[in-house]
C-alpha positions as CSV (number, residue, x, y, z in Angstrom):
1,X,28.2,56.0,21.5
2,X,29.5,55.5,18.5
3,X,27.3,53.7,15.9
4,X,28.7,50.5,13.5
5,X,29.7,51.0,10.6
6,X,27.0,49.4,7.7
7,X,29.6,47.6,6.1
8,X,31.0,46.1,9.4
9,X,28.0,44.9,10.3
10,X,27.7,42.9,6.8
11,X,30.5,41.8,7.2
12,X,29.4,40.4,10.4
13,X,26.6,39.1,9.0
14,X,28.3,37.0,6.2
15,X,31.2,35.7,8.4
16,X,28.8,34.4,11.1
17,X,27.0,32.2,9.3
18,X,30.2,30.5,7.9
19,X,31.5,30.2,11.4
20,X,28.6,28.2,13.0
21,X,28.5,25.9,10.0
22,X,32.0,25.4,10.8
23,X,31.4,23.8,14.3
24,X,28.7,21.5,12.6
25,X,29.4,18.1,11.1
26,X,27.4,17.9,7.9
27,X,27.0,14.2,6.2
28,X,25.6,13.6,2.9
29,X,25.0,9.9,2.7
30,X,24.9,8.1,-0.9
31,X,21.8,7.2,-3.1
32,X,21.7,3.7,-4.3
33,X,19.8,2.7,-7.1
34,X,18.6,-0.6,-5.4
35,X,14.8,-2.2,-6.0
36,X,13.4,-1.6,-2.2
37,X,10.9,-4.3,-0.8
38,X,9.2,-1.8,1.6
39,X,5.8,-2.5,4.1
40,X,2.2,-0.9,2.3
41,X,3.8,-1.1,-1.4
42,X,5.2,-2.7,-4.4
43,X,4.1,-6.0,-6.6
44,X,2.1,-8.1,-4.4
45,X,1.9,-11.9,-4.3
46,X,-1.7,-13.3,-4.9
47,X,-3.7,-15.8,-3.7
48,X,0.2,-16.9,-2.7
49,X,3.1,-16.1,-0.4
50,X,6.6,-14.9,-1.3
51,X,8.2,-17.9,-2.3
52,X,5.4,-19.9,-3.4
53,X,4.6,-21.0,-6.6
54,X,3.5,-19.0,-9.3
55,X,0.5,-19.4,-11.4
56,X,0.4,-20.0,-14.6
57,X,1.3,-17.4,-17.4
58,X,-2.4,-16.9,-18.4
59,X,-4.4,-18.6,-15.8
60,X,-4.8,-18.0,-12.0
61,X,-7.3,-18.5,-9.3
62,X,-10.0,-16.6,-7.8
63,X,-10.3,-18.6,-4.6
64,X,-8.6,-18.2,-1.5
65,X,-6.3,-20.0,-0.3
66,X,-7.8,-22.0,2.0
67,X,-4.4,-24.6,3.1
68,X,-0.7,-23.8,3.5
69,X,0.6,-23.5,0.1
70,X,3.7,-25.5,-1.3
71,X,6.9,-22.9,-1.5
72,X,8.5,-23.4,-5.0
73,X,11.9,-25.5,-5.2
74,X,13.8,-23.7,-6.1
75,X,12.6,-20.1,-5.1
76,X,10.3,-18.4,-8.4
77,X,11.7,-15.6,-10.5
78,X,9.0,-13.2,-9.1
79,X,9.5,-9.6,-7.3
80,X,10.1,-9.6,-3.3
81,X,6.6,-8.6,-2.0
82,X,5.8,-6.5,1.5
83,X,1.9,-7.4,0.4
84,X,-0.3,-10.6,-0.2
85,X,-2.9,-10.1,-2.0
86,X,-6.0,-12.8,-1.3
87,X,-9.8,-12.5,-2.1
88,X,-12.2,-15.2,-1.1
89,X,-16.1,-16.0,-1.7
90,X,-18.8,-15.9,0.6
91,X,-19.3,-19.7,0.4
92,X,-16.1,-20.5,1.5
93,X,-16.1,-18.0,4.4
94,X,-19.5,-18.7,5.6
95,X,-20.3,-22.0,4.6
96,X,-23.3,-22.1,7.2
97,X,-25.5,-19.8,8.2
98,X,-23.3,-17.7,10.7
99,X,-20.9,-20.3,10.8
100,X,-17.9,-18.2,9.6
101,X,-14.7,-19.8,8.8
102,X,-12.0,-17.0,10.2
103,X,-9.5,-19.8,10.0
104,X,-9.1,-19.6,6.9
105,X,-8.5,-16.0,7.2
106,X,-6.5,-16.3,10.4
107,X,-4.3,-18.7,8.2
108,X,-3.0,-16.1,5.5
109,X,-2.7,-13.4,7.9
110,X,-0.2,-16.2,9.6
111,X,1.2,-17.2,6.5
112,X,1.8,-13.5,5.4
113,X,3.2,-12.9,8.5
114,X,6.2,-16.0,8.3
115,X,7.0,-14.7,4.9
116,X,7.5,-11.3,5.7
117,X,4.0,-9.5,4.4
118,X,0.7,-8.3,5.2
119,X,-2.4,-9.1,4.2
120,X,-4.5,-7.1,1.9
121,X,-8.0,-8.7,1.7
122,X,-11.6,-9.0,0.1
123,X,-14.5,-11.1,0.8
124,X,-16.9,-11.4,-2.3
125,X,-20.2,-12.5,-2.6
126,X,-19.9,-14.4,-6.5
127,X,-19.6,-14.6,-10.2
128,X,-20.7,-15.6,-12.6
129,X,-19.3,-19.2,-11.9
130,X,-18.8,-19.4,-7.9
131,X,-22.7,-19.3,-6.9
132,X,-23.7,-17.5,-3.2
133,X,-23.8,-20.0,-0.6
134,X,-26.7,-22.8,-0.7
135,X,-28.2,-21.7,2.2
136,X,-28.5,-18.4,1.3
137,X,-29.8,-19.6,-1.9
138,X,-32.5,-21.7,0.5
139,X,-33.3,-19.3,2.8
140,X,-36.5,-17.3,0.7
141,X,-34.2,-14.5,-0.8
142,X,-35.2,-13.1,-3.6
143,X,-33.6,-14.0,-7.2
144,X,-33.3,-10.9,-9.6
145,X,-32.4,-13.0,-12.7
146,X,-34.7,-15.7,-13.8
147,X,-32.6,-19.4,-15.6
148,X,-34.2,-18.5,-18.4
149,X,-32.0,-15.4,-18.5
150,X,-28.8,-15.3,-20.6
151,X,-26.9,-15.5,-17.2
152,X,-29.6,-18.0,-15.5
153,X,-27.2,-20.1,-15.0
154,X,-25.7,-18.3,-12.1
155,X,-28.5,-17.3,-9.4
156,X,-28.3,-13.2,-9.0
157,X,-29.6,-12.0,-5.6
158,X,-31.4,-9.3,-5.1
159,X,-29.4,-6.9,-3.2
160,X,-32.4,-4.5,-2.2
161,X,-34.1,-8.0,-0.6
162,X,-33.9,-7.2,3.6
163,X,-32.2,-10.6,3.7
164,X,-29.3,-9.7,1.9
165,X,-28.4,-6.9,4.2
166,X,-29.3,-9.1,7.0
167,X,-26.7,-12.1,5.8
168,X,-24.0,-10.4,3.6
169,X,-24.4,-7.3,5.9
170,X,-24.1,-9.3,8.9
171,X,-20.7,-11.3,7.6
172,X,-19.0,-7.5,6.8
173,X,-19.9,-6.3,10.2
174,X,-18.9,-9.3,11.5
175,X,-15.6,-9.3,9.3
176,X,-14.8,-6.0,10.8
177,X,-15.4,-6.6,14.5
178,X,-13.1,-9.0,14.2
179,X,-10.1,-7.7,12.1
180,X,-10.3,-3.7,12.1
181,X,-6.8,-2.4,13.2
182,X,-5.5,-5.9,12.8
183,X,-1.2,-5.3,12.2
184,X,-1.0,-7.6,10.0
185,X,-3.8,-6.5,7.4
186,X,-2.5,-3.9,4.9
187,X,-5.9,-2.9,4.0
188,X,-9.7,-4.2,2.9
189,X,-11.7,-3.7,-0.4
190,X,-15.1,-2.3,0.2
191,X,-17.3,-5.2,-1.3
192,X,-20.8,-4.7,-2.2
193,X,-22.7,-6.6,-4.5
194,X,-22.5,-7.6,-8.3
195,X,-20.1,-9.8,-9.5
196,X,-17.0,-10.3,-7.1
197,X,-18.7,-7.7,-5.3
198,X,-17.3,-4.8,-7.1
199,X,-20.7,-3.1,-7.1
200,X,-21.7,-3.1,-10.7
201,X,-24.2,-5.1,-13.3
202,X,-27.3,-5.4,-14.7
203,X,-29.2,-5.4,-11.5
204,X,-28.0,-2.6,-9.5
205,X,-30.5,-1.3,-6.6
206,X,-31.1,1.9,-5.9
207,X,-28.5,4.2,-5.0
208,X,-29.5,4.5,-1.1
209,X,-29.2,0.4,-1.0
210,X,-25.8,0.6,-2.6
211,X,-24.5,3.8,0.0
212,X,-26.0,1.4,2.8
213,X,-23.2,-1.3,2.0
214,X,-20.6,0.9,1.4
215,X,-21.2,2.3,4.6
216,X,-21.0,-1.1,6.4
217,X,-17.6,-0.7,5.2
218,X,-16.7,2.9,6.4
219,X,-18.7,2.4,9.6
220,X,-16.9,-1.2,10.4
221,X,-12.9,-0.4,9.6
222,X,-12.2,2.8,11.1
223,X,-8.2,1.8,11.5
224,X,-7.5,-0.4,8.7
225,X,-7.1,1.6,5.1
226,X,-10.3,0.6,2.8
227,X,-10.0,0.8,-0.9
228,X,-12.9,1.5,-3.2
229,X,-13.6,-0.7,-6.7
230,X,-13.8,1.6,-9.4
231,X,-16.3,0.8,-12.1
232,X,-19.2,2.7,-10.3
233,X,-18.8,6.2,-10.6
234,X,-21.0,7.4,-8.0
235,X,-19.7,4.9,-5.7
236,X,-16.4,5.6,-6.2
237,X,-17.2,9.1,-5.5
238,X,-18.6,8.4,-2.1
239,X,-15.8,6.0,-1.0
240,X,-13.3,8.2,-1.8
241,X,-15.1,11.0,-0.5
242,X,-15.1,9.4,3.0
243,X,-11.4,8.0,3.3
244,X,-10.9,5.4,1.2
245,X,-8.2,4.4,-1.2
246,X,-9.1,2.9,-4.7
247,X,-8.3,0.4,-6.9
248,X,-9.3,-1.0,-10.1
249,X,-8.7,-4.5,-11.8
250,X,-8.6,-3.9,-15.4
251,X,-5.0,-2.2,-15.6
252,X,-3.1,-2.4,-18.9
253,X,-6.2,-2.9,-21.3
254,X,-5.4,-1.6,-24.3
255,X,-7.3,-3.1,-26.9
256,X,-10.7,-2.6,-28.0
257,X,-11.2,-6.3,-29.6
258,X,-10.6,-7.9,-26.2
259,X,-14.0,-6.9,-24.7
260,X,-15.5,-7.0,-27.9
261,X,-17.7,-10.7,-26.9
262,X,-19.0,-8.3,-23.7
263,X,-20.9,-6.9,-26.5
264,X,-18.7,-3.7,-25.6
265,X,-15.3,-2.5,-28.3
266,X,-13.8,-0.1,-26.0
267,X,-10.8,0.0,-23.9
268,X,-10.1,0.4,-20.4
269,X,-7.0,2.3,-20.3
270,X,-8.1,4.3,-23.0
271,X,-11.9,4.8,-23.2
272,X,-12.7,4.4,-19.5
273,X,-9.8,4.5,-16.5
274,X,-8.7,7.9,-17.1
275,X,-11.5,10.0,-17.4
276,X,-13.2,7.9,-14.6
277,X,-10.5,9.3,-12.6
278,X,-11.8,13.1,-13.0
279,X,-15.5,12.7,-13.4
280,X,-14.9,11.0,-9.3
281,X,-12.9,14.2,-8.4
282,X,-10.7,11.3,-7.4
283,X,-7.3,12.8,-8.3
284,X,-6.0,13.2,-5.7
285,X,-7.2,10.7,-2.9
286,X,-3.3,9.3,-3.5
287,X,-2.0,12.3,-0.8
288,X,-4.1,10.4,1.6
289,X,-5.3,7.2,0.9
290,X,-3.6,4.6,-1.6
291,X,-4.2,3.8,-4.8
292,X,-3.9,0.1,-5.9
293,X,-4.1,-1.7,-9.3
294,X,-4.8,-5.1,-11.0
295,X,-3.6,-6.2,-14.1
296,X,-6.6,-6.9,-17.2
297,X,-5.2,-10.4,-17.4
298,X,-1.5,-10.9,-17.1
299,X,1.6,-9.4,-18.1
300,X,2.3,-12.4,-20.5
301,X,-1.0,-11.9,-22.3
302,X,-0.2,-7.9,-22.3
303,X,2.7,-9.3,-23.9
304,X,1.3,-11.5,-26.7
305,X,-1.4,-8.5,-27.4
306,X,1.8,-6.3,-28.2
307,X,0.4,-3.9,-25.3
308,X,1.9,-0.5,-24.8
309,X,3.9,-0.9,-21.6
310,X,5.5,2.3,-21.7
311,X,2.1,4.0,-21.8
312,X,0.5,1.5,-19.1
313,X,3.3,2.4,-16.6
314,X,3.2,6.0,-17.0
315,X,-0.5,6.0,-16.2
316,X,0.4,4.3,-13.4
317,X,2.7,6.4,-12.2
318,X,0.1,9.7,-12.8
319,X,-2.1,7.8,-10.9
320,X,0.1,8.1,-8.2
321,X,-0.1,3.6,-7.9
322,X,1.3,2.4,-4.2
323,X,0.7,-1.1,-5.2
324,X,0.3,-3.8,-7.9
325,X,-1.3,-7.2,-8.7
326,X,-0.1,-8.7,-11.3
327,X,-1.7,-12.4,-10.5
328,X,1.4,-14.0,-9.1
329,X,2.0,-14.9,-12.8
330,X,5.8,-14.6,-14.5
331,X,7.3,-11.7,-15.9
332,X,8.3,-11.5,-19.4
333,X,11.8,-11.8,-19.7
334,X,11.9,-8.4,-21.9
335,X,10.2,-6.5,-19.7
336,X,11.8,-7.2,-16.4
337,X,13.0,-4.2,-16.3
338,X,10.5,-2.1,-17.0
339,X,8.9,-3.3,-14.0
340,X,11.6,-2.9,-11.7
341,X,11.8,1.0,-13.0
342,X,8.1,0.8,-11.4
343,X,9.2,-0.9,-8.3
344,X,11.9,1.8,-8.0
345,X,9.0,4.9,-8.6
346,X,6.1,3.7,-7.2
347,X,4.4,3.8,-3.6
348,X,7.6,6.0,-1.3
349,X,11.3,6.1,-1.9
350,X,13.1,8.0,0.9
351,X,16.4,9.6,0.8
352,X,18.4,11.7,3.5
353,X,20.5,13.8,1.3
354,X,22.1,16.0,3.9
355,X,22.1,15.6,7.7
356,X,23.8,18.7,9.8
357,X,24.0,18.5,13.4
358,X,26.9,19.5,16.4
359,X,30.1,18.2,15.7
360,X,29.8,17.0,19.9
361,X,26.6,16.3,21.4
362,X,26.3,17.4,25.4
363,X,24.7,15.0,27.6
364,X,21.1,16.2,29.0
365,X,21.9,18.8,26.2
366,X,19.1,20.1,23.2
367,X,20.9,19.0,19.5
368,X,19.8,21.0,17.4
369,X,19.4,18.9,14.0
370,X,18.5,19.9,10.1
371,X,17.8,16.8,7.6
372,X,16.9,17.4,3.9
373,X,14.9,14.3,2.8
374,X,13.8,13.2,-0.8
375,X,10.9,11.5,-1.4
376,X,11.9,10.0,-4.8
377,X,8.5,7.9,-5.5
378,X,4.6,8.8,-6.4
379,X,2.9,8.6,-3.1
380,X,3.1,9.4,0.5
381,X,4.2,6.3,3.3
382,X,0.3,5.9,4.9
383,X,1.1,4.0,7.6
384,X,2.4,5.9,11.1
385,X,7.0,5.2,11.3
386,X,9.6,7.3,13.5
387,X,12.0,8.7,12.3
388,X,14.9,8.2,14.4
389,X,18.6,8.7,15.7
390,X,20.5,6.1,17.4
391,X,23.9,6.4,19.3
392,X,25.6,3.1,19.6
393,X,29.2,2.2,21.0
394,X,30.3,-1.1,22.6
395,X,29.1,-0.1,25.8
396,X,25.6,1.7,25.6
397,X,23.0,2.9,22.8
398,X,20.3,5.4,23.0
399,X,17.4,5.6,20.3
400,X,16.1,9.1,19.7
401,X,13.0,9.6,18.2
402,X,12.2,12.8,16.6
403,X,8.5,14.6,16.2
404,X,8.4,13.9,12.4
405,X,5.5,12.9,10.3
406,X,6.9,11.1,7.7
407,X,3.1,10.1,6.4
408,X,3.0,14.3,5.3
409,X,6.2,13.5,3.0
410,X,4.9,13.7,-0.4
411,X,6.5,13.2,-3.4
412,X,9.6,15.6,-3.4
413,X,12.0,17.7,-0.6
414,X,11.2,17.9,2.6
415,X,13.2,19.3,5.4
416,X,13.0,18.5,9.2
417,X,14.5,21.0,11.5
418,X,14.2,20.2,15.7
419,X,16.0,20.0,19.0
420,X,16.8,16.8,20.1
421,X,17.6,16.1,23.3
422,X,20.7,13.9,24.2
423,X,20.2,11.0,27.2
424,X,22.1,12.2,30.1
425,X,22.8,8.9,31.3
426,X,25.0,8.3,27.5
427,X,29.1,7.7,28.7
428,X,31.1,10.2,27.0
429,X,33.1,9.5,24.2
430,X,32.4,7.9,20.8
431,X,29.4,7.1,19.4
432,X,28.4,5.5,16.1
433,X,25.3,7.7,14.6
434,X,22.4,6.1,12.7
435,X,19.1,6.7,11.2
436,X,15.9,4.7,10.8
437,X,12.6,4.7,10.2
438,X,11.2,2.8,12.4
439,X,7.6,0.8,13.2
440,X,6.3,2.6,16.4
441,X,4.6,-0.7,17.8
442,X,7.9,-2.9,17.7
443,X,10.3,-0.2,17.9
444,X,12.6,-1.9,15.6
445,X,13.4,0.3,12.0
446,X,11.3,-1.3,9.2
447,X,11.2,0.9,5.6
448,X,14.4,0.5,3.5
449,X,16.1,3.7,2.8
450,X,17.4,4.4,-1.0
451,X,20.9,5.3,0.6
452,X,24.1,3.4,1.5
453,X,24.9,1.9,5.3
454,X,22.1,-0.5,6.3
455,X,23.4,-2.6,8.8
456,X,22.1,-6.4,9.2
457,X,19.3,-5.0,12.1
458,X,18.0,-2.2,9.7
459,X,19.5,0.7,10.8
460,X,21.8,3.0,8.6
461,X,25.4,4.1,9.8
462,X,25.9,7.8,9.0
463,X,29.4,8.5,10.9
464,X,31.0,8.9,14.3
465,X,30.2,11.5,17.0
466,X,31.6,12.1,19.8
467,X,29.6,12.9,23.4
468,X,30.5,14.8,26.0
């Protein structure tokens, strides 16, 4: 026998490849450059609703909402939201000793829900102006401060007292017995003690009392993303260390003179945020838990301080941010686009580039299919979608869902090449094709692509195809 010739079988080689492409149908849909209201990310409302009323430009409030809230007439100038952002105190969720009011919290997860949002929570135990509940107060706890204190005024507990991990202990557990895994809850913030229970002060106990409450935290919401305050280094170690996102509050401070009557003259984005960041090893929790931030005030008063905002949103952005509160306050006027730019890089922004399958699909048939997808934001989707196909003609549609984890798509390319096998039961003849992502538990498509062809139900046309 005779053998083949090496340049024949190059030439073999080159040609073939060409030739299956050609029996392929290869679309490559078009980017938009659209701001994408998308679930788990984005600006969030707080303490309000899409559509409510905004705050004030310097002023907001720290208490729940506790009532339906009065939509704004006409609608505010404020971002879409996916999130609502709501904290409340331990007064108004446990007025009475283990009486605990879940209506309240039952309300805004309703509310969220009829204005198209989740609820991202946290339940803290005071201030310095919203005192612990009276009966707590009453009960023989111990007092750490004394009212002859510079903060007497407010009554300090002390978090090593039994008690307190008896009552406030006994509210988280009961908190997340009730609402772990809940759909409608985007997340939880692991509340300790301190000041709105972000686990920092003058009267910190030891660390194995402060790891206790954390725990109550990790132990309690095993579904349900947590996210860890981050003044306290060692706690925020340990949070993030066992799963939890973070978040910190003091976003955009850049001044040293603000802080200056806390008897301290640093600043938080530049003395303190960043370098907290590395000394918790914490830079990259974002590839599996997100990171969330609060503004130091409000974007007006970052404003009137003449604040860096180019700097402020590029730390954001290293940080890898999914989400923002910035108070349900306005927007400066000047700087409404600088925060849609964020809105269009932060949290997950998916593209389908190019899509190549079988110019005819057989019935009962494997597909084989290659997709190229851009993730053009700074974090990973956290939250299980499908990704899938749909054939739709006047007649008939089938949804076909592919083995995809989209939650392992991190910022940049990523390619999904599969089999996927086509319904026998399909008529032959023409088919519309579509993609989506879709929300496994309704099985309707839910994230916004950044690409052209959604239809009103969510889906995105890419073409025709024909079935045989």
């Amino acid at each position: 026998m005779k053998s083949i010739p090496a340049v024949l079988v190059l030439a073999i080689l080159v040609v073939l490849p060409g030739t299956l492409a050609a029996q392929n149908k290869i679309i490559r849909p078009v980017e938009i450059d659209d701001v994408l209201v998308n679930p788990g990310m984005g600006i969030e409302t707080f303490q309000r609703f899409n559509g409510d009323a905004l705050n004030s430009p310097k002023r907001w409030s720290e208490e729940g909402p506790t009532a339906r809230l009065q939509q704004a007439d006409p609608p505010p100038d404020f971002p879409g939201s996916s999130i609502s952002y709501c904290r409340w105190y331990w007064w108004q969720v446990e007025p009475e000793m283990g009486h605990y009011r879940w209506d309240i919290i039952d309300l805004a997860i309703d509310e969220a829900r009829e204005h198209g949002q989740q609820l991202a929570i946290r339940i803290m135990p005071y201030d310095q102006k919203d005192a612990l509940p009276e009966w707590y107060r009453n009960s023989g706890a111990r007092r750490v401060n004394k009212p002859t204190d510079k903060d007497g005024k407010i009554w300090s507990p002390d978090a090593a007292d039994p008690l307190y991990m008896k009552y406030w202990g006994g509210l988280v557990k009961a908190f997340a017995e009730r609402y772990d895994g809940h759909p409608d809850i985007d997340s939880v913030d692991i509340s300790t003690i301190g000041y709105w229970g972000e686990g920092w002060g003058p009267y910190l106990p030891d660390w194995e009392t402060q790891k206790a409450f954390i725990d109550l935290y990790l132990k309690g919401f095993r579904k349900t993303p947590l996210l860890m305050n981050f003044d306290a280094l060692e706690a925020l170690r340990y949070g993030t260390e066992n799963g939890a996102g973070w978040r910190l509050d003091c976003w955009g401070d850049m001044k040293a003179s603000y802080w200056e009557s806390w008897g301290k003259k640093w600043s938080h984005m530049l003395d303190f945020y960043p370098l907290q960041v590395v000394r918790a090893g914490a830079q990259d929790v974002w590839r599996t838990a997100p990171v969330s931030l609060e503004t130091c005030g409000t974007p007006n008063q970052w404003f009137e301080r003449e604040y860096d905002i180019d700097y402020i949103m590029e730390q954001a952005l290293r940080w890898h941010v999914t989400s923002v509160n910035v108070k349900s306050a306005p927007i400066p006027a000047a700087w409404k686009g600088k925060f849609d730019e964020l809105q269009r890089k932060m949290g997950y922004r998916f593209i389908l580039r190019r899509f190549e399958l079988p110019e005819v699909l057989r019935r009962g048939r494997l597909a084989p299919v290659s997709m190229w997808w851009l993730n053009k934001g700074v974090a990973p989707v956290y939250r299980e979608y499908v990704l899938a196909l749909e054939l739709r003609s006047a007649k008939q549609s089938a949804v076909i869902r592919t083995a995809a984890d989209v939650r392992t798509w991190l910022p940049g390319d990523a390619v999904y090449d599969d089999s996927l096998y086509v319904p026998p039961n399909l008529a032959a003849g023409s088919y519309e094709l579509r993609v989506g992502m879709i929300d496994p538990a309704t099985g309707e498509p839910t994230i916004k692509l950044a690409i052209e062809g959604r239809a009103s139900d969510g889906w995105y046309r890419l073409g025709e195809i024909e079935v045989e």
